[in-house]
N, C-alpha and C positions, 0 to 999 in steps of 0.2 A: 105573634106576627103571622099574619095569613102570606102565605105563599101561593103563586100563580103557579097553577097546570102546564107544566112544558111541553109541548109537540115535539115526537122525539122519533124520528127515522131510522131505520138498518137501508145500510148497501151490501150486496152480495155481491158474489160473485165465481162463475166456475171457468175451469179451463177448455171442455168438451160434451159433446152431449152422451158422453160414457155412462153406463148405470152407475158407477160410485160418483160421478160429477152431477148424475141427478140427484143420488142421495145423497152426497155434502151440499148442493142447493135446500133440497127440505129439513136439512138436519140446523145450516143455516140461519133459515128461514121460524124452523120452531126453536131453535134457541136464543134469537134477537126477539123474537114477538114474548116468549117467556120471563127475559130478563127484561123486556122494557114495560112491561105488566106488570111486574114485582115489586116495582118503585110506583109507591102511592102519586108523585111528583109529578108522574109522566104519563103521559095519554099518547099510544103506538099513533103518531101519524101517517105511517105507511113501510111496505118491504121495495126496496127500489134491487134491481137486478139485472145485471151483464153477464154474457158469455165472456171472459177471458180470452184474447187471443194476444201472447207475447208479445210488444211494441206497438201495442195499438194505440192512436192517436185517442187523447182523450175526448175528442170531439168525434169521437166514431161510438162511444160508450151513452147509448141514449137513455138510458136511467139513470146514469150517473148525472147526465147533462141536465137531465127531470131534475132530480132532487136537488142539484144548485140552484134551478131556475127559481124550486119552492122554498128551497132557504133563503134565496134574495128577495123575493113575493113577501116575505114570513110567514109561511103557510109551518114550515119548523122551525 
């Protein structure tokens, strides 16, 4: 049974632009890009990414709002 190639997205995301909230962004960043390379299945369609601010309205989170738009698209 041949199986289709998935497009397969990471969301991040950090609280501030603190040196430990840069490095949980790239620690992040190379742990979703690792584990979604690791599945033969799956082809990285991209790293989508927000600053974290406490009660923020999801429609203020513009990579988030990216990477809906590209799952409705089916671009993943």
């Amino acid at each position: 049974v041949e199986r289709s190639i998935k497009r397969v997205a990471a969301y991040c995301r950090v609280s501030t632009d603190t040196e430990d909230q840069i490095n949980s962004y790239k620690s992040q960043v190379e742990h979703y890009t690792e584990f979604i390379q690791k599945n033969n299945e799956w082809t990285l369609a991209g790293i989508y990414a927000d600053e974290a601010i406490t009660g923020t309205q999801v429609d203020r989170r513009i990579d988030f709002q990216r990477l809906i738009n590209d799952c409705m698209n089916g671009d993943i």
